[in-house]
N, C-alpha and C positions, 0 to 999 in steps of 0.2 A: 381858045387861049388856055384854059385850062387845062386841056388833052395835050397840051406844047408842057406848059408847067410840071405837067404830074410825067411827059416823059422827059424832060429835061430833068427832074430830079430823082428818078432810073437812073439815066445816063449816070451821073453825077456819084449813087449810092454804087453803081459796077466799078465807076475807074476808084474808087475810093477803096473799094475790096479789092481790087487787082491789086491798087497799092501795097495794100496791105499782106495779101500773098504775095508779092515780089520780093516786100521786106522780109518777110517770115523764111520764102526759101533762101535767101539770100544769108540769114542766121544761121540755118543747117548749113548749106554750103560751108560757112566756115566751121562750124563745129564738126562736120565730116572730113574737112582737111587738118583740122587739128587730131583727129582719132588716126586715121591716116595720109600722111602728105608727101609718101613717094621718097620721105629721106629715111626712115626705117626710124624714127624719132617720135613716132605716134603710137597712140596706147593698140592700135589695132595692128603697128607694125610690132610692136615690141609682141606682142602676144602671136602673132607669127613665126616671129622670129624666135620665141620661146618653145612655141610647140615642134618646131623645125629641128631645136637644139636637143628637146625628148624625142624626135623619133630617129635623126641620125647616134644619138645614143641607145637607142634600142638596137637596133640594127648593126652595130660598129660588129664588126669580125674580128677585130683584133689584131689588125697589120698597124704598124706604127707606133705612136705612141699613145694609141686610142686604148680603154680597156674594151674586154669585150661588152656588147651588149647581152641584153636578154635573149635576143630570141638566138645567138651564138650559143651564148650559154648553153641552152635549151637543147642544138643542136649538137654541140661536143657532151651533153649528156647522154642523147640518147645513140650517138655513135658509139660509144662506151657500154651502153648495156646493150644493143644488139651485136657489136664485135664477138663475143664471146659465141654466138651462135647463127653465125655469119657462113652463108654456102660456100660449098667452094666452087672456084671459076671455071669457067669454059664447061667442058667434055667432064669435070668432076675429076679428073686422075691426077691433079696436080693437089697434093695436102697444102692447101693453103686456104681450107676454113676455118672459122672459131674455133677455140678452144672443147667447148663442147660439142660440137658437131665433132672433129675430129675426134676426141674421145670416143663418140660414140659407134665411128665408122671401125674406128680398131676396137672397139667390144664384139661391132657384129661379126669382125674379120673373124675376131677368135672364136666365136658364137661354131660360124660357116667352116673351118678348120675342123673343130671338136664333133660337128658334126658328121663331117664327111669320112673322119678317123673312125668315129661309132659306125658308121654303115658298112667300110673299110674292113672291120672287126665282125660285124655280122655276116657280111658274106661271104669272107674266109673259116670261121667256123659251121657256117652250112655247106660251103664245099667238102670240107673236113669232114660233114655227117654224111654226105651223100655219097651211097651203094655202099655202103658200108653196114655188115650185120652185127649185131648184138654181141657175139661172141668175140668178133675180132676187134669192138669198138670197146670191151672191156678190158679186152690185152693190151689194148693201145695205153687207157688209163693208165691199168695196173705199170704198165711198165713206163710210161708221161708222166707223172702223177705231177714231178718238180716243174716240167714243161707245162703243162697245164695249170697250175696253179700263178706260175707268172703271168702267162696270158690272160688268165678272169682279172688277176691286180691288173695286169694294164687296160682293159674292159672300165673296170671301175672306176680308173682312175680317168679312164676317156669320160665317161657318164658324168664324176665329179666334175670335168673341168667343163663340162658341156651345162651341166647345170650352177656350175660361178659364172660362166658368161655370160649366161641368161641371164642370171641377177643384176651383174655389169651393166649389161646393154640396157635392162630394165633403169636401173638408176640412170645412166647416163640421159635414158629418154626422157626421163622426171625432171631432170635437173633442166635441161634446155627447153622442157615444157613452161617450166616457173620462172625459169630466166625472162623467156619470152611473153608471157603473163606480165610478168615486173614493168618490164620493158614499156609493154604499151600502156602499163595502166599511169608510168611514170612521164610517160611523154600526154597520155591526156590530161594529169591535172597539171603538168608545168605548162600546157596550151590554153585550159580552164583558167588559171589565175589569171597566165597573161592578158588572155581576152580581156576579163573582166576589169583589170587592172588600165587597160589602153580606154574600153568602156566607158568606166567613172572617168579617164582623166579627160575622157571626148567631150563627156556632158558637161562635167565643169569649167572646162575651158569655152563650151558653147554658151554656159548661163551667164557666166561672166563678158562675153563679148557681147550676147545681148544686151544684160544690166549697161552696159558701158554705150552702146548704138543708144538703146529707150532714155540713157539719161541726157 
């Protein structure tokens, strides 16, 4: 009789806590429908529905009456500083690189010109010395002297313009050097803030939907 008693008031202490869990999930159920209930009206829709409305504004491109977002932004920046030093298409023979890349292809052009003029000039004055003796290369002089004197100017003046181009092309190469330095170090910290930026607002938006579930 006793062993009936003490499991009959078992029994008795189980359905009493099932109760009692049934009531208790039965309080969440609706406090989890009031957080969210499918109408977009609960604090877990509205907080969706807010993180929804930051990320199609980060992302917006800019068609419509939308402005752009960040990471547009980001991208019409860094189009903007790689344009300037942008290859040219195909087969390369159509000028239609950057500005400094093109600059620089017309420095070499003239580089390659100036040089070809200087070699042009030296191997017509070694033909000019060759089999030719001392005695008749002096008559030559003496009686060239005006003709020979414009030929070294223009020598020289091949030499000058062979060494501005080199300076040219030298600059032009610096400049599309540091362009392109600029460029990426500008596209990594506009990618760095962003991150960081989407980061914090990930977290905070997570502590707060927890605080809001744990309450």
């Amino acid at each position: 009789m006793a062993t009936l008693q003490a499991a009959t008031a078992a029994a008795e202490a189980t359905v009493t806590e099932l109760g009692k869990r049934i009531l208790r999930a039965g309080v969440e159920l609706a406090e989890l429908d009031a957080l969210a209930n499918a109408g977009a009206t609960g604090t877990l829709d509205a907080a969706a529905a807010l993180r929804a409305a930051d990320s199609d504004a980060y992302a917006a491109d800019g068609t419509g009456a939308a402005a752009k977002g960040t990471r547009q932004l980001a991208a019409d920046e860094l189009a903007a500083a790689t344009g300037p030093v942008a290859a040219r298409s195909g087969d390369g023979s159509t000028a239609d690189g950057g500005a400094l890349t093109e600059a620089r292809i017309a420095k070499q052009a003239l580089w390659d010109t100036a040089q070809s003029d200087l070699s042009d000039a030296q191997g017509a004055l070694t033909a000019a010395l060759d089999g030719v003796d001392l005695a008749a290369l002096r008559q030559t002089v003496e009686d060239d002297t005006a003709a020979w004197g414009t030929q070294n100017d223009a020598l020289d003046g091949l030499a000058q313009a062979s060494i501005d181009a080199a300076d040219e092309l030298k600059a032009a190469m610096a400049a599309q050097a540091e362009a392109t330095l600029n460029c990426q170090i500008a596209a990594y910290d506009a990618y760095r803030e962003e991150l960081n930026t989407q980061m914090e607002a990930r977290l905070a938006a997570l502590t707060t939907i927890k605080e809001l579930v744990e309450a």
